[in-house]
C-alpha atoms as one frame of an Amber mdcrd trajectory, in Angstrom:
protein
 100.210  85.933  92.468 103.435  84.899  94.512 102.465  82.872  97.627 105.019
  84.742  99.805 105.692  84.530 103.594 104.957  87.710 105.414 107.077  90.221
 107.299 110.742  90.498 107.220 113.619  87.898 106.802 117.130  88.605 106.839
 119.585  86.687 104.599 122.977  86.273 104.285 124.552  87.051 100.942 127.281
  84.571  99.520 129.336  85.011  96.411 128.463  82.142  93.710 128.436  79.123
  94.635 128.036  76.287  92.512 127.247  73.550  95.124 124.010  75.779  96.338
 122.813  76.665  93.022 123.164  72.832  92.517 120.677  72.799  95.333 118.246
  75.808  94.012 116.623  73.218  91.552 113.244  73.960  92.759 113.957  78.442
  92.785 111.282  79.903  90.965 110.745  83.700  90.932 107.775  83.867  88.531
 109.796  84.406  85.269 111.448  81.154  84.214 114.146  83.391  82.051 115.587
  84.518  85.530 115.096  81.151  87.005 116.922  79.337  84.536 119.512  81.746
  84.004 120.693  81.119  87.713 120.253  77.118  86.972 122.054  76.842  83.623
 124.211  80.011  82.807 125.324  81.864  85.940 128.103  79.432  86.530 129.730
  79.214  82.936 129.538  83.433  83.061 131.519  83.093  86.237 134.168  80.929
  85.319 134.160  83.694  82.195 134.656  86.581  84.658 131.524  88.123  82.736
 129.028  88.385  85.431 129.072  88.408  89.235 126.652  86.524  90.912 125.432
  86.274  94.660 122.923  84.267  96.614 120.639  85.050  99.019 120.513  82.468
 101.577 118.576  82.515 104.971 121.278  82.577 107.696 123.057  79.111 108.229
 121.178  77.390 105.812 121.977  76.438 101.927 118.556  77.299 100.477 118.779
  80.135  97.756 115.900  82.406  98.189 117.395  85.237  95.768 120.210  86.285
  93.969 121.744  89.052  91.319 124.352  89.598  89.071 126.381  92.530  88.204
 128.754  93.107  85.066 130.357  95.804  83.238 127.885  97.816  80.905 128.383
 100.970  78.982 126.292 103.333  77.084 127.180 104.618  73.656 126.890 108.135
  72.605 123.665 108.453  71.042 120.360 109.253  71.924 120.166 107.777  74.861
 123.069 108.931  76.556 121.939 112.709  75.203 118.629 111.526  77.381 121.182
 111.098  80.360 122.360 114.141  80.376 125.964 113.413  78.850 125.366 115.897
  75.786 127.311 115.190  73.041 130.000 113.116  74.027 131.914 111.053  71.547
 132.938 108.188  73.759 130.327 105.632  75.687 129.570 106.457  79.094 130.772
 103.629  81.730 128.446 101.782  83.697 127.399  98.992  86.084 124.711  96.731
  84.737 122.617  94.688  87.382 122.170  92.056  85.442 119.862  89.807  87.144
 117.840  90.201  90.860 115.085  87.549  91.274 113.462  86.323  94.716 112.000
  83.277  94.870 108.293  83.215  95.096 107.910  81.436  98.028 109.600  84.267
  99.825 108.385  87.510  98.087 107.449  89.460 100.623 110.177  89.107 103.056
 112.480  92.137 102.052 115.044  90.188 100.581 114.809  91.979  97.133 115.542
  95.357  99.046 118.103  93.379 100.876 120.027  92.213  97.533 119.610  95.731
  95.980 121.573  97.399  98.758 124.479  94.765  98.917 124.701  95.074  95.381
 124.790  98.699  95.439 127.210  98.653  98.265 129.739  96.433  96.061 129.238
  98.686  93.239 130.167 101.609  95.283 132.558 100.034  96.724 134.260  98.697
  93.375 134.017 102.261  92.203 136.710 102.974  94.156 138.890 100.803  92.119
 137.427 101.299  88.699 135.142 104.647  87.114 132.080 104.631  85.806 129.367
 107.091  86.004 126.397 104.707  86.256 124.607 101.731  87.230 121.812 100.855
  84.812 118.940  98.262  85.263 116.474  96.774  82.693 113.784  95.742  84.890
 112.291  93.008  83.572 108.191  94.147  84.192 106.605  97.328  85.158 106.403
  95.490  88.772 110.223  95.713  88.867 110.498  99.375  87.477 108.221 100.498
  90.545 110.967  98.586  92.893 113.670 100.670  91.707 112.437 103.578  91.281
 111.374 103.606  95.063 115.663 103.366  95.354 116.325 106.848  93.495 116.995
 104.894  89.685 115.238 106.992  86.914 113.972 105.646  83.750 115.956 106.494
  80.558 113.422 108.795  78.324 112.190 106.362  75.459 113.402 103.336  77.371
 110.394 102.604  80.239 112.208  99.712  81.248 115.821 100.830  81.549 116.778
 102.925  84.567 119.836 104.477  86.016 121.085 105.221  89.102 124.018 108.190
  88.427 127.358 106.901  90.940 127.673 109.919  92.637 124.344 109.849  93.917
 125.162 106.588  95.369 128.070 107.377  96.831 126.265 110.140  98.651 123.926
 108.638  99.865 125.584 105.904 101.026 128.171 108.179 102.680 124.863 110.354
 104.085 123.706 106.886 105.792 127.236 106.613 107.875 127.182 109.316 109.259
């Protein structure tokens, strides 16, 4: 069980940076695949321009208490875009994949997983703008994390427990229905 802090703390969300994720040598989330992904890999897929990362930080400090990571993702036609909804389509369905979202321990808890979900969903929508896809796909990484977005509107893929989806136009709405 995570030894988190209790209410709600609001962070400030940077793009990578490699001097704080110098300084996250101690960020541990509870599965040391996401931990050391941040540590040893998020920088290299940077400088690749294969992932996006950002860090949670508490406001004016350099302490990373979360981050994610987005990329491009698609789905081929198969099965699992039939499951979607796509029906037969012979070309792959575009997507956004959220790579990574991890909070450290210490601060599960606080909000700041709900926190990076909506900035990252805001960039995505955002970024839609610019570039079309229909998607943005998740694989949660336990059944803990498939409750989390599921309470956001993403729906598992049939045959897939794990994987869920979030279509962009429902985004878009209702980010557009919390404007107004």
């Amino acid at each position: 069980m995570a030894e988190g802090r209790s209410g709600s703390v609001t962070i400030e969300v940077r793009s990578y940076d490699r001097g704080l994720v110098k300084k996250a040598s101690g960020f541990s989330c509870g599965h040391p695949d996401l931990d050391d992904w941040l540590r040893m890999h998020a920088g290299q897929q940077e400088r690749r321009n294969n992932t996006r990362t950002f860090l949670a930080v508490i406001p004016r400090g350099d302490h990373v208490v979360g981050y994610y990571a987005t990329t491009t993702y698609r789905i081929e036609p198969d099965d699992e875009s039939v499951e979607f909804g796509a029906g037969h389509r012979t070309y792959p369905i575009p997507a956004v994949l959220m790579a990574r979202l991890a909070v450290d321990r210490h601060w599960s808890g606080c909000g700041i997983g709900r926190q990076l979900l909506v900035d990252a969903l805001t960039r995505v929508a955002e970024a839609s703008r610019s570039v079309g896809f229909e998607l943005v796909v998740v694989d949660a990484i336990d059944d803990r994390a498939v409750t989390f977005y599921a309470r956001y509107g993403f729906t598992r893929f049939e045959g897939h427990p794990r994987k869920l989806f979030l279509p962009t136009k429902h985004l878009l709405t209702t980010l557009e229905a919390q404007r107004t």
